[in-house]
N, C-alpha and C positions, 0 to 999 in steps of 0.2 A: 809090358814094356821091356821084358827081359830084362830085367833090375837086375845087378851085380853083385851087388849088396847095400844094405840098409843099418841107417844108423839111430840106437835107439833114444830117444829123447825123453824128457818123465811125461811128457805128455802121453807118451804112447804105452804108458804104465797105467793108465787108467783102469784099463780092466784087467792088469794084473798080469804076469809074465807066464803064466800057463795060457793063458789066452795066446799068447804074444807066439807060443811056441806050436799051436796050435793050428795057427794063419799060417806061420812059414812054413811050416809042413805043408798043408794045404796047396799053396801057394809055390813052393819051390822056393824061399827067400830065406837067404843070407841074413841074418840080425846080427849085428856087432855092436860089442859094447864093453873096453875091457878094465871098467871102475864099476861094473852093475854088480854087487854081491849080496848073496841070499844073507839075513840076520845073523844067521848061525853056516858058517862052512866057509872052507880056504878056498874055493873054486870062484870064478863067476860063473852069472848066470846063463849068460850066450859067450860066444867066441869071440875074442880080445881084436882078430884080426884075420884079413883072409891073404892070400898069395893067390895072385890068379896072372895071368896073358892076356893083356891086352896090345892092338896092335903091334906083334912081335915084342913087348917088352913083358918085364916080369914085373908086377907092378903091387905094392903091398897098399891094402885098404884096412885102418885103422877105426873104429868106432870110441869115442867120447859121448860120457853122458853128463849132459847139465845138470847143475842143483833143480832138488825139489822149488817146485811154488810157493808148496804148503807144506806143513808135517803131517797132514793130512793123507796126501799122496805116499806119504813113505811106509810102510806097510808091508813086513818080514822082507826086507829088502833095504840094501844100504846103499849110497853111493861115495866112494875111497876118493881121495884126492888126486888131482891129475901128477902132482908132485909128485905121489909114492910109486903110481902104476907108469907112465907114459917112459920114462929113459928106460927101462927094462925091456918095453916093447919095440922102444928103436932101435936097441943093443942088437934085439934076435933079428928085426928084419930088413936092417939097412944095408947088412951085407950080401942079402940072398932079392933085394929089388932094385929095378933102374928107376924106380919113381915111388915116391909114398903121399898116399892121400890119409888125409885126415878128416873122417865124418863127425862133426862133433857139434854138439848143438847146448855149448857151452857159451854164457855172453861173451860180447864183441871184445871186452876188454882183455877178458882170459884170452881168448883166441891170439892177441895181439903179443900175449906176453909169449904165452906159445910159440909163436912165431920166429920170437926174439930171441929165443935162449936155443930154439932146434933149428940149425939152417938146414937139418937135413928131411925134413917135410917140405915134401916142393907145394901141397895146394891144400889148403883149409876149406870145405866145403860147410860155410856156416850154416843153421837151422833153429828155428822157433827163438829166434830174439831181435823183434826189429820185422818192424811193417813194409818196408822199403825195399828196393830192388838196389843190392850194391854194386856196382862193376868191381870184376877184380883189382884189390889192393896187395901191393908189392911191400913185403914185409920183410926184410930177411932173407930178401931171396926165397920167400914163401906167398905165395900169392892168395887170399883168405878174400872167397867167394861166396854172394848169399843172394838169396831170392827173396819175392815177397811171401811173409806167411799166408794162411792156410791156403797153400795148392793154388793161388792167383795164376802167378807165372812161371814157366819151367826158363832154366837157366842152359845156356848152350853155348859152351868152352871148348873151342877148335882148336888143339896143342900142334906145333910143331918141333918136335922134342928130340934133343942133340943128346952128345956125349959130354958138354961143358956141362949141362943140368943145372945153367945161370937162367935165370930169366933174364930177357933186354927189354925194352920197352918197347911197346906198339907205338914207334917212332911216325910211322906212316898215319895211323887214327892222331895221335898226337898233333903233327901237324897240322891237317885238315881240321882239327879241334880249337887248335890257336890260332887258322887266318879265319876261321871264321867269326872268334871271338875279334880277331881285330878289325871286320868287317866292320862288326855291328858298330864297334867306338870308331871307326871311322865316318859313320853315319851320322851317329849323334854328334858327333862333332862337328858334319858338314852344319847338321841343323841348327846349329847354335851359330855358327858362323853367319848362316843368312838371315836369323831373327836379330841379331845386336852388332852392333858398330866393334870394329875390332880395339877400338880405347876401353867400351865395357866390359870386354872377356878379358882383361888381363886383369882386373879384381875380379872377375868371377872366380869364385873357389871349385862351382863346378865343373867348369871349362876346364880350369889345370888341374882339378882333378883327372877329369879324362887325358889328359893333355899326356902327363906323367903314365898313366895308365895304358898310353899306344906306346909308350916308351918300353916301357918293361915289357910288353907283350910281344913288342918287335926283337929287342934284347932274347928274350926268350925262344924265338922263332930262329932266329941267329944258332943258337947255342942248337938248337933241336934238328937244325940242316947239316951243323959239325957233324955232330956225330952220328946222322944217319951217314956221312962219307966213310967218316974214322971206325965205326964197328965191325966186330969180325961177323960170327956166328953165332950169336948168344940162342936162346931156347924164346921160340914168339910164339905169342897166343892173340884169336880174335874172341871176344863175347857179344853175345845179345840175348835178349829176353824175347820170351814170346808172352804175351797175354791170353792165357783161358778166355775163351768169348761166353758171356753169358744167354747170348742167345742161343743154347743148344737146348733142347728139351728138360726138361727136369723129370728124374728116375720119381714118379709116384710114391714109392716104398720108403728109399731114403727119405724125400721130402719129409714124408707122414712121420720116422724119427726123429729127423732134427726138429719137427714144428711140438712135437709130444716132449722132447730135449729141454726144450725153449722154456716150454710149460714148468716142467717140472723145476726149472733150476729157477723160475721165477717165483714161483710159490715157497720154497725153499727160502730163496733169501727175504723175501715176506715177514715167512715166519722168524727168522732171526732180525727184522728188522723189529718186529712187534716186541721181542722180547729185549731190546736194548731198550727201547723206550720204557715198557717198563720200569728197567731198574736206570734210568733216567730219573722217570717220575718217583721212582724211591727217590733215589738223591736228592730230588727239589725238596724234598720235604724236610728235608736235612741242612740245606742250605739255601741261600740268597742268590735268585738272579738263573739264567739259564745255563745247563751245564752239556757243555757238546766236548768233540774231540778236541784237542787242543791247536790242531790247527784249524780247526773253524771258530775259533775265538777271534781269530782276528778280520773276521768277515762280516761285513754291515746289513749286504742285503739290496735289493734295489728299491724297496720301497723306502728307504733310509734316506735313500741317496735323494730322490724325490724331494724331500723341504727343501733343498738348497737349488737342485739343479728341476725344473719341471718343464722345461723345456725340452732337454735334453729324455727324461724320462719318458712323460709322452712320446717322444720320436721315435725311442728304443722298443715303446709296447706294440705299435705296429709295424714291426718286423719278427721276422721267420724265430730268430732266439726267444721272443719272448711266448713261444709258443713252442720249445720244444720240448718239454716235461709229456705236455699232451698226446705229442705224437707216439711217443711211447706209452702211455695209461690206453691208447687207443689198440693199439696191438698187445696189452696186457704185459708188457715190457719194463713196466718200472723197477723193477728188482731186478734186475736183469744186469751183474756186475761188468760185460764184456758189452753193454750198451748206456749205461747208465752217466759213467763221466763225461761224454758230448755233448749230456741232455739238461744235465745242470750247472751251478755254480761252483767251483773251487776256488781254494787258494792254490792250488797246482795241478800240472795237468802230467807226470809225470806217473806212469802206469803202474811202476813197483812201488814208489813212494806213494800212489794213492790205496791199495793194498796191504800195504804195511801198518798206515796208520787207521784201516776200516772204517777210513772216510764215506763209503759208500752205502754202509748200516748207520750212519749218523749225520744224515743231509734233512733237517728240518724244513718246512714245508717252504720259508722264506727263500731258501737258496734254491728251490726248483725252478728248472728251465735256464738258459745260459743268458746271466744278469751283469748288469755293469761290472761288477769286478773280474767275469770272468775275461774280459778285456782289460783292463787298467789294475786290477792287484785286488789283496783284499782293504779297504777302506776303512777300517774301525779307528786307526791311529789317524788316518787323513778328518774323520769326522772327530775328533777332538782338539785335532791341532791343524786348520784346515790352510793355514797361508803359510806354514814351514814345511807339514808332509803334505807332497804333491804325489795324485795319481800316476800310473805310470802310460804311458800311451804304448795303442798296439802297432805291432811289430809282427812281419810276416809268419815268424817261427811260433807266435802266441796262435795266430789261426792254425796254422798246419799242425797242434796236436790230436786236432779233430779234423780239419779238410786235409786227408792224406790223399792222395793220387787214386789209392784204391776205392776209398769212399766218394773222393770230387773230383771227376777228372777232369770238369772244367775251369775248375779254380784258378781263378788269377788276382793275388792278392791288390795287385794297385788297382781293378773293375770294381771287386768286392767289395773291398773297404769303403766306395762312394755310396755303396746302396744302405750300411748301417753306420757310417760316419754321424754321430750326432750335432745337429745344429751349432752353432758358437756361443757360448756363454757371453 
């Protein structure tokens, strides 16, 4: 693809930065990275940053490396903080480029702060944090760009780029973005209008909901016509994403690694889950009652749930959740850390926080497969004190940390949710 340069992430430390130097050679590829430092020595390990021409400009590319995962990953290699290395590196190349990117595959939050304290990084191209496709976000005067992870979709930023080196807003998508949205409330509003008498929509709350809602959106559209008159020349940009089609053949070879990949990293976590239990079963012997991570203590379980609600439970065991442990024991996928929290119960669906606390070596056989709480919370204080703590009802953003766009592209939470919505108590 005539890559420019490449930025390194600790993912890509896996097999080690001899490796790493060994591909770019091979390859022809730029690696940048200027907080990567060998254990012992004042150098890093690849180059901090490149200066190259693009389109008539002289454009400096920056590489940022993310925290380790794990301590695991760190291994005669350190990673320095963005504080000590980054103003040193804008000092030497802000005066010798029209434009500086920043490759950095540092979380969204760092990225943001980044943005905030250097207006003179025009474009953050984020990497490996966050499943989702992000349009570019205006930061600063920094615009902080991300694709969906592993290689889904490639991202494609059309600049047209001044002497002011302000971003303005893509006034024109903007537009077309807000009368469409005021389309649609004007829709639902006609529709409300022909189903009820107009003395009933004026207590409806969601009538004036919308009602307020075309207000501000037309306010808005106002404000968004100003100043496509009133702007001079500021710096505009178009994006989109393309999607990898997975209908293209699959490379034999590759396949046959990741499927042997799969294996091994399943068996793997096997073994360390065999061995927690273990010194589990030490501990029962030691103490009263069962002894799990401490955020699954507060979790019941669906057969628990069952005495009180059996309506409800029956409804729940003939759908797709309560069969999805299976689907994974059937592809030999149960250990399997990067498939494993979809397939069961949590008290939370948050990917670093599940990680952190090695939730995933300590899921007893009760909480296999995705059970009542992993909709409604965990339940252990609602089953003690059942007419004060109340469940919590699900909510779009509670499916979507498993039905992502990548995994459901047909997902649509208000169809969904009728097909496992359980009966009424």
């Amino acid at each position: 693809m005539h890559t420019r340069a490449v930025g390194i992430s600790p993912y890509d430390l896996a097999g080690g930065p001899d490796l790493l130097r060994r591909l770019s050679q091979k390859n022809n590829l730029t690696l940048l990275s200027m907080n990567l430092y060998p254990e012992h020595g004042a150098a890093p390990l690849f180059r901090p940053y490149l200066l190259t021409r693009i389109g008539g400009m002289n454009v400096a590319i920056l590489g940022l490396t993310g925290s380790f995962i794990n301590k695991q990953m760190n291994k005669g290699f350190h990673i320095l903080p963005w504080q000590e290395i980054l103003p040193d590196i804008l000092g030497t190349v802000e005066k010798k480029a029209d434009m500086v990117i920043l490759l950095s595959s540092a979380a969204r939050r760092t990225n943001e702060e980044i943005a905030r304290k250097f207006k003179n990084i025009n474009i953050i191209f984020q990497s490996g944090q966050g499943n989702g496709n992000q349009a570019p976000v205006n930061i600063n005067n920094t615009l902080i760009c991300r694709t969906a992870s592993r290689g889904k979709y490639l991202g494609v930023l059309h600049i047209n780029w001044n002497r002011s080196k302000t971003w303005g807003e893509n006034i024109p998508d903007q537009l077309k973005k807000e009368q469409n949205r005021l389309d649609r409330i004007n829709w639902q509003i006609g529709r409300m209008q022909k189903r009820h008498p107009a003395s009933k929509l004026e207590s409806n709350s969601q009538f004036q909901r919308l009602i307020k809602e075309k207000n501000k959106v037309e306010q808005g559209l106002n404000q968004l016509r100003q100043q496509q008159t009133n702007s001079k020349k500021p710096c505009r940009y178009t994006n989109s994403f393309i999607a990898m089609k997975t209908s293209l053949p699959e490379d034999k070879t590759i396949k046959a690694i990741v499927d042997k990949t799969r294996r091994e990293v399943n068996q793997i976590n096997r073994k360390m889950q065999r061995e927690r239990k273990k010194r589990r079963e030490t501990q029962r012997q030691t103490t009263t009652g069962q002894v799990f991570s401490v955020p699954l203590q507060e979790m019941a379980g669906s057969q628990t749930c069952q005495e009180c609600h059996q309506a409800q439970v029956a409804f729940y065991l003939q759908t797709d959740h309560a069969r999805a442990w299976q689907t994974l024991v059937a592809r030999d996928q149960q250990y399997n850390p990067e498939c494993l929290p979809c397939h069961v119960t949590l008290p939370l669906y948050n990917g670093k926080r599940i990680h952190d606390a090695r939730l995933l070596t300590s899921i007893p056989p009760q909480l296999h497969n995705v059970g009542c709480e992993a909709c409604h919370g965990p339940a252990r204080n609602h089953l003690h004190d059942p007419d004060i703590i109340q469940p919590d009802k699900p909510v779009e953003i509670t499916c979507r940390g498993c039905h992502t766009k990548e995994r459901d592209k047909n997902f649509i939470f208000s169809e969904k949710i009728l097909k496992i919505r359980c009966p009424a108590g």
